[in-house]
C-alpha positions in Angstrom: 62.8 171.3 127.5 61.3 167.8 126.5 58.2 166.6 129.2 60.8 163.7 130.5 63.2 165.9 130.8 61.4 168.3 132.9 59.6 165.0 135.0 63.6 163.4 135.0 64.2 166.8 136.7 61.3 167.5 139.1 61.2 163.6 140.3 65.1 163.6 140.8 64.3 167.0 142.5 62.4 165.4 145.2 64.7 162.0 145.7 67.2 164.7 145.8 65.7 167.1 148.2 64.9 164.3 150.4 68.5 162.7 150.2 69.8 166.2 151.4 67.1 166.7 154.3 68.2 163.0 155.4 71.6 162.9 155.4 73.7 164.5 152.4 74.4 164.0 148.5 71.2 164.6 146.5 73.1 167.5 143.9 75.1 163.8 143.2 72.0 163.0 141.8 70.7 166.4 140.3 74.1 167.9 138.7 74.3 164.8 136.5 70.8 165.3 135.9 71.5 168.4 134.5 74.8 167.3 132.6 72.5 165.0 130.7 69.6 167.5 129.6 72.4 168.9 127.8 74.3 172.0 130.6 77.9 171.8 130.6 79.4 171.0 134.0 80.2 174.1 135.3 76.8 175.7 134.1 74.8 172.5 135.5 76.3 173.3 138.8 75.6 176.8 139.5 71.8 176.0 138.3 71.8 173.1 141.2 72.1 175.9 143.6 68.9 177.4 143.1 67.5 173.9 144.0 69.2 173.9 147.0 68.2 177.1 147.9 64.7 176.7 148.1 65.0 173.2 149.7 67.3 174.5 152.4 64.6 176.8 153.0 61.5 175.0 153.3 63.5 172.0 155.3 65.1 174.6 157.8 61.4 176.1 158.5 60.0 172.4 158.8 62.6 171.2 161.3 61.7 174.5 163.2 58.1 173.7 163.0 59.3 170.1 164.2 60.7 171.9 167.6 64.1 171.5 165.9 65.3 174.7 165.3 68.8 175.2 163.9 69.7 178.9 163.6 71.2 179.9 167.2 73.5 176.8 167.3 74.4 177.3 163.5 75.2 181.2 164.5 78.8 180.6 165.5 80.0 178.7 162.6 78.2 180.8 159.7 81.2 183.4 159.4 84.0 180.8 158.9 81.6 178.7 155.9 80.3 181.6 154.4 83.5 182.8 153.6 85.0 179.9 152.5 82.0 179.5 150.4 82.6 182.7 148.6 86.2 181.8 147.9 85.0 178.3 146.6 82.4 179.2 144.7 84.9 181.6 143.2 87.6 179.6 142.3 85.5 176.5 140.9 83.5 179.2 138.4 87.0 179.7 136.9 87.2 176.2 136.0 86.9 175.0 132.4 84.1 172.6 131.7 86.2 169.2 131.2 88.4 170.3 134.8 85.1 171.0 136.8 83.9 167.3 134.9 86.7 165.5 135.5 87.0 166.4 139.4 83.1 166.5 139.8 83.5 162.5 138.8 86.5 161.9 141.5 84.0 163.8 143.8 81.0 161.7 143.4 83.1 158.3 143.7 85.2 159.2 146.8 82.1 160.9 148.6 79.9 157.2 147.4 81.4 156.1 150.2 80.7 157.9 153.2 77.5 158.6 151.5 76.3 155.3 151.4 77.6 154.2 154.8 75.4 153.8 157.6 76.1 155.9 160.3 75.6 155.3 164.4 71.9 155.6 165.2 73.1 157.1 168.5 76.9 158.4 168.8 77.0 158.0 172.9 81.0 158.3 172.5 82.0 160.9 174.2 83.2 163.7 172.2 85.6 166.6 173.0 84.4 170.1 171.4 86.9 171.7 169.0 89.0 174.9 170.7 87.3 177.9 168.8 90.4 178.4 166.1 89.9 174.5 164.8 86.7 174.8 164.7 87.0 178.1 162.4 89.1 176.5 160.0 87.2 173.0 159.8 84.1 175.1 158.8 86.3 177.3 156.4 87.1 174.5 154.8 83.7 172.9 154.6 82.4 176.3 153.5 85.3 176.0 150.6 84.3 172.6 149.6 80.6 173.3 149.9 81.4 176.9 147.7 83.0 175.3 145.2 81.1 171.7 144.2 77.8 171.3 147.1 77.6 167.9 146.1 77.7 165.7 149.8 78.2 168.8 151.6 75.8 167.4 153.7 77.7 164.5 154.3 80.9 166.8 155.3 78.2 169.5 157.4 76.9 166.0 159.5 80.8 164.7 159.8 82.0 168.2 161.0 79.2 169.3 163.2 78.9 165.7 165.3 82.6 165.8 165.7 82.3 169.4 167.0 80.1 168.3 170.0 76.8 168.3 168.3 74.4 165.4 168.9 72.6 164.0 165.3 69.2 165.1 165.3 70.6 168.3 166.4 73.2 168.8 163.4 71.2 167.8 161.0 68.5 170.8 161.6 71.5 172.9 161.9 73.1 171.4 158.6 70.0 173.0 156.9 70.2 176.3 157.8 74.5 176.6 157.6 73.9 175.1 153.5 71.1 178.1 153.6 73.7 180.6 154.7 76.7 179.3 151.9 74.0 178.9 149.1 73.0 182.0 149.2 76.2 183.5 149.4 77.3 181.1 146.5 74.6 181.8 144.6 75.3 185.5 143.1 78.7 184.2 142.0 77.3 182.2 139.1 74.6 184.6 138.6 77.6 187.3 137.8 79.7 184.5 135.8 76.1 183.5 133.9 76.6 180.7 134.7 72.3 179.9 135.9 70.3 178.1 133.1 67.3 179.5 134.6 64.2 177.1 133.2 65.4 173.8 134.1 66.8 175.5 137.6 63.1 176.2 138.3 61.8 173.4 137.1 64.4 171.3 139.5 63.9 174.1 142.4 60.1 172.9 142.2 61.2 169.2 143.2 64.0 170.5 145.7 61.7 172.1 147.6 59.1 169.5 147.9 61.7 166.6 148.7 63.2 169.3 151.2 59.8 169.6 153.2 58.9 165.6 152.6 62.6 164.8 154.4 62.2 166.8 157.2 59.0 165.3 158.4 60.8 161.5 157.4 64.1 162.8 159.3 63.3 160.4 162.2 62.7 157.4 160.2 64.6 155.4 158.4 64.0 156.5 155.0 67.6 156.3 154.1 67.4 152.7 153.6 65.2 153.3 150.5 67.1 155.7 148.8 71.1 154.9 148.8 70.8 152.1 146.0 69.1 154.1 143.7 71.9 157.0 144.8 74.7 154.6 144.7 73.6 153.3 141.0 73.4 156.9 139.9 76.8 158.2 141.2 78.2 154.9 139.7 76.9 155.9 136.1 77.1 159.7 136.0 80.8 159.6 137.4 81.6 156.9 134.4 79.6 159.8 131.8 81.8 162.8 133.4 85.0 160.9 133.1 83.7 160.2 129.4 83.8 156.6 129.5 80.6 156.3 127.3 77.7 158.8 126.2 79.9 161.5 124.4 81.7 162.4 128.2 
């Protein structure tokens, strides 16, 4: 690895880590990243993981530290998304490397938007919980979407939990510790299918984790402002690179 390459890696890391501890979408960011230090799709996405790992981590344990803590309230949805992250993760490590491109760069454009949209500071709509069995198969399905790419499963955990009854501040300490739970279960699928790059995984795991801890303690401001262009930018030209519309795609 070339020094820019591992400073391109560590610095999109951080924005990265942040993004995710914010709101959602930061592996929109990284995965590309890793696409253009030379990984192939599928391989550049199981190395994300171990970003997200760590980052998950250290921002779960800062929102705790915060007096936010997110592991009782996460409890009851963890079975449903960590089995549909096992299946996802399953089923997308089968993929060839132009597929997992091709629908990596659909992804990123159709999740731009909800990604870059501001939501509600405060949603004081009243909101009916989801009966037990919907809300089962809602987090299946996330845990199958966030298995199989983790790109703006944030975006989906925020969506899904608010709409379960949740308030904001709230879901977003328990989105950390539910992307813990499918990451790690994610994980030792691409370990088995080799399919971890291991020195630029470290190298990005080392910015994850300091973006994860900066974003928690920025959580309550309105750091978000700062950051979508530079996302929005990214996920414009990567998804134009996977689809092979320039730069040898």
């Amino acid at each position: 690895m070339t020094p820019t390459e591992i400073a391109l890696l560590v610095g999109g890391g951080v924005l990265a880590g942040v993004v995710n501890t914010l709101a959602g979408g930061g592996s929109l960011l990284t995965v590309p990243l890793l696409v253009m230090t030379g990984l192939p799709g599928t391989l550049a996405n199981g190395t994300n993981r171990l970003g997200i790992l760590l980052q998950s981590a250290i921002a779960s344990g800062a929102f705790r530290a915060l007096g936010i803590p997110g592991f009782r309230a996460a409890l009851p949805i963890l079975a449903p998304v960590v089995l549909g992250s096992i299946l996802g993760a399953s089923l997308i490590s089968r993929a060839s490397d132009a597929m997992f491109e091709r629908l990596f760069g659909a992804l990123m454009l159709v999740l731009m938007v909800p990604t870059l949209r501001r939501r509600p500071a405060s949603p004081d709509a009243p909101r009916r919980p989801w009966s037990p069995a919907v809300s089962a198969l809602v987090f299946f399905a996330v845990g199958l979407y966030g298995g199989a790419f983790q790109a703006g499963i944030g975006v989906v955990l925020i969506f899904a939990l608010s709409h379960a009854g949740m308030d904001l501040v709230r879901a977003n300490a328990v989105k950390m510790v539910v992307t813990l739970a499918l990451t790690a279960v994610a994980l030792p699928v691409f370990l088995w299918q080799g399919q971890i790059a291991w020195a630029p995984g470290l190298v990005l795991a080392l910015g994850y984790g300091l973006g994860g801890g900066l974003g928690a303690r920025l959580a309550v401001r309105r750091g978000e402002a700062l950051i979508r262009p530079l996302l929005a930018l990214a996920v414009l030209a990567l998804a134009g690179r996977m689809f092979g519309l320039y730069g040898g795609g």
